[in-house]
C-alpha positions as CSV (number, residue, x, y, z in Angstrom):
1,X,-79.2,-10.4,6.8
2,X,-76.3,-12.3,8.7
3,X,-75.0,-13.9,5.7
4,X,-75.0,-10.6,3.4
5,X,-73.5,-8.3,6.5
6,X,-71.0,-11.1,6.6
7,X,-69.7,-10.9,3.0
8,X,-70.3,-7.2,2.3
9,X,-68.1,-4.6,4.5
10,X,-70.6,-1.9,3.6
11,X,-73.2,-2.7,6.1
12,X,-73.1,-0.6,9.1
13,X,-75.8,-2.7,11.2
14,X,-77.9,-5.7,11.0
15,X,-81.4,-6.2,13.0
16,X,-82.1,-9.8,13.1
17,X,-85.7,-9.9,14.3
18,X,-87.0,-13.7,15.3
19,X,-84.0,-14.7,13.2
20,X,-84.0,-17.8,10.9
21,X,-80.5,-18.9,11.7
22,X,-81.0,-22.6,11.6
23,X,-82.4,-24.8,8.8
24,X,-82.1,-28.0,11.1
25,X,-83.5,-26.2,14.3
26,X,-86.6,-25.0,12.1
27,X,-87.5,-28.4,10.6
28,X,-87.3,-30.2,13.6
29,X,-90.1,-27.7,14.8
30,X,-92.1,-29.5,12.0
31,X,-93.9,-33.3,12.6
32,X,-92.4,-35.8,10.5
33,X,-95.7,-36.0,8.2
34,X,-95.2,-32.5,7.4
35,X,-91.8,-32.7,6.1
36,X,-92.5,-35.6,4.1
37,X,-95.5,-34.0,2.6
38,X,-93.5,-30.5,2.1
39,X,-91.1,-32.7,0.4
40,X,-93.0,-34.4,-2.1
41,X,-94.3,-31.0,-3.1
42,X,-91.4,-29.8,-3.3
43,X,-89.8,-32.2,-5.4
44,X,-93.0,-31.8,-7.6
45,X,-92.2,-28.3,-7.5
46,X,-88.8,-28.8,-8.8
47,X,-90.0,-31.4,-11.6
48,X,-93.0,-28.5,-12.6
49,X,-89.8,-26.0,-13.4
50,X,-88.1,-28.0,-15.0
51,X,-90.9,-28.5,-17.6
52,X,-91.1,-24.7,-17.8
53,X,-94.2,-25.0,-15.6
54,X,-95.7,-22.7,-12.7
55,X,-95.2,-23.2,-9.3
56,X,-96.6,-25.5,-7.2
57,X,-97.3,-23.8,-3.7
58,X,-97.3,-24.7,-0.2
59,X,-98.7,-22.6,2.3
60,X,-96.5,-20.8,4.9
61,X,-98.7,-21.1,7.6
62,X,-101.9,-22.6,8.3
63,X,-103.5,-24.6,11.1
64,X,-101.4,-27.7,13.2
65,X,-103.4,-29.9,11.4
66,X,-103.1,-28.8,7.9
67,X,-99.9,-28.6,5.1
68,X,-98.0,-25.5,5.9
69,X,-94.2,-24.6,6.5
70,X,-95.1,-22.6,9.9
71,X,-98.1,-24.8,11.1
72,X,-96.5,-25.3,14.8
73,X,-99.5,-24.3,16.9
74,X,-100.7,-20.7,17.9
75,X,-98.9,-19.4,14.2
76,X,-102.0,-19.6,12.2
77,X,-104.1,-17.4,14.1
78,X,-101.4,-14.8,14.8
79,X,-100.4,-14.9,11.3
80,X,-103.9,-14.4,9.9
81,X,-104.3,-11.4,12.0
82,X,-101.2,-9.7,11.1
83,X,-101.8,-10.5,7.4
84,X,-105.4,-9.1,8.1
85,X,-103.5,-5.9,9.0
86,X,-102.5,-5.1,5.3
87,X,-105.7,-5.7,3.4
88,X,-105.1,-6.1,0.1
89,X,-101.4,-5.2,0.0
90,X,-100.8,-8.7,2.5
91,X,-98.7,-11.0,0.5
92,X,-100.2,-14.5,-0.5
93,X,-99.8,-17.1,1.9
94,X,-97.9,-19.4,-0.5
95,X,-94.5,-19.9,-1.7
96,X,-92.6,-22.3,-4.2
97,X,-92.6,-25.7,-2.6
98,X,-89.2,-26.0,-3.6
99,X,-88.2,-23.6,-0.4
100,X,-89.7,-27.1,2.1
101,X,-86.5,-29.1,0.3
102,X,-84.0,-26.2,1.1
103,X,-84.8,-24.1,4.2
104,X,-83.5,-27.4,6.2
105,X,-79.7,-27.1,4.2
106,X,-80.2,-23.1,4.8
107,X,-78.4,-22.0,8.1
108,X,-77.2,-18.3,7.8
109,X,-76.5,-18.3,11.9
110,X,-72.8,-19.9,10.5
111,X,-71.4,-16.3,9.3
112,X,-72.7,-14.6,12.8
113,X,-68.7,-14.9,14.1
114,X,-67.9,-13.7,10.0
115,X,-69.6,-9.9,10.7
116,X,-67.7,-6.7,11.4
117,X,-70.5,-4.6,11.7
118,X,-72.7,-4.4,15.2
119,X,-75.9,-7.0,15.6
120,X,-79.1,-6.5,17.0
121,X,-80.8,-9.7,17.8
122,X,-84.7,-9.8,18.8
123,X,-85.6,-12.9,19.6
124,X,-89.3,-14.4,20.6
125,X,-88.6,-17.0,23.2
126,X,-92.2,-18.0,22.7
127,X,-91.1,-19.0,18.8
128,X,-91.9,-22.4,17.5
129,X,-91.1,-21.4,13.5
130,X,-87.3,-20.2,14.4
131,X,-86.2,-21.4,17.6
132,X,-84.9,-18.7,20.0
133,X,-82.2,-20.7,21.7
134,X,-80.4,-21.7,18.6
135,X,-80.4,-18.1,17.5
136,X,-79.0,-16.9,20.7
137,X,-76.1,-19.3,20.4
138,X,-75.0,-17.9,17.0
139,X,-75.7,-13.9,18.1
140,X,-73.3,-14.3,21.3
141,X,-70.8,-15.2,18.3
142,X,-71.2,-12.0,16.9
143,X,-68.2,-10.2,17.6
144,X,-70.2,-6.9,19.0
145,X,-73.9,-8.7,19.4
146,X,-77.0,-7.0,20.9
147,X,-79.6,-9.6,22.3
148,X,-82.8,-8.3,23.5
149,X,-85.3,-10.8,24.8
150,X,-89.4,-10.4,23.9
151,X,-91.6,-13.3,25.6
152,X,-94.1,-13.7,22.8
153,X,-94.3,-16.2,19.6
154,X,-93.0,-16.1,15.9
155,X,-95.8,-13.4,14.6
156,X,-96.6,-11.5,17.9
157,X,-93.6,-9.3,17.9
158,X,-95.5,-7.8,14.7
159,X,-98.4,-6.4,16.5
160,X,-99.1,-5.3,19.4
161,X,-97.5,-3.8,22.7
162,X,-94.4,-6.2,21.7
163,X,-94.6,-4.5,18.5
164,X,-93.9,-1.4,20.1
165,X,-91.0,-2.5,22.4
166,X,-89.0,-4.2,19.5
167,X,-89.3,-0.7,17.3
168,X,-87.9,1.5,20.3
169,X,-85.3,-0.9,20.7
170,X,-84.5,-1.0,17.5
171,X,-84.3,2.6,16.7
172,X,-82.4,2.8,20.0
173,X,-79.8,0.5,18.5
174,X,-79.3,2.1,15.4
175,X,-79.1,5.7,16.7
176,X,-76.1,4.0,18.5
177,X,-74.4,2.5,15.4
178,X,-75.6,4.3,12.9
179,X,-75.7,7.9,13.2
180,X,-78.4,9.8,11.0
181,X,-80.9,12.2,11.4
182,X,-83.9,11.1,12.2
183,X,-87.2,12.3,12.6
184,X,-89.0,14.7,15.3
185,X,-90.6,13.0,17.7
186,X,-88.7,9.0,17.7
187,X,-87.2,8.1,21.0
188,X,-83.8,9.0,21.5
């Protein structure tokens, strides 16, 4: 969201929830035998497409001690339960290996002094996926940043009572910048 609200006047708002902002600040979250491993997929990945083959897939998350790109520990369980929540509409847990060669390069928190429009940023300070201190440091150069503090992990802000705190804050901020009409009912 930071780098299309920084190229594209027409947004009004961004909410940055648990914000990937840095590719180097995520990997290092990673042990070194994980982002080999993601890389050699991900290189196998890249040699699959290029014979007009499928993917091949790396999990996102899975346990500490197994092959995943979010496998710092406490993200499998809370994962698992959130995916749980939507039944057979969850999403596979499995992407394109080729993201495990790129996400490191990929560090949208750049274009946070770029935006014109106001920024909400919710970040976990329990987060071990997309560290929270890194993402503060790019929303304070947001020219007219929001930063509102929640002291659980990566997946917990999903569910829950912190689930419920992010969404009033959140419809809080954009009844501020962006004036609508909302439903009956929402916190004003």
């Amino acid at each position: 969201m930071l780098t299309v609200a920084a190229s594209d006047g027409r947004v009004a708002a961004v909410i940055s929830q648990c914000p990937h902002t840095s590719g180097p600040a995520a990997v290092r979250q990673l042990s070194l035998r994980t982002i080999a491993r993601v890389a050699a997929l991900g290189l196998c990945d890249i040699g699959a497409k290029l014979l007009g083959k499928g993917p091949v897939a790396v999990p996102l998350a899975a346990p500490a001690d197994q092959l995943a790109l979010m496998n710092t520990p406490g993200n499998y369980a809370a994962a698992s339960e959130l995916l749980a929540t939507a039944g057979s509409a969850a999403p596979p847990n499995a992407v394109a290996a080729r993201i495990g060669i790129t996400i490191g390069a990929y560090s949208p928190g750049r274009h946070a002094r770029e935006l014109r429009c106001p920024v909400l940023c919710c970040l976990c300070t329990k987060d071990n996926v997309a560290p929270a201190g890194v993402a503060k440091q790019y929303a304070q150069q947001a020219p007219r940043p929001s930063i509102f503090e929640y002291p659980v992990g990566h997946f917990d802000i999903y569910m829950g009572d912190a689930f419920e705190k992010v969404i009033v804050d959140q419809i809080l901020f954009l009844r501020r910048h962006v004036p609508a009409a909302m439903p009956p009912g929402l916190p004003r």
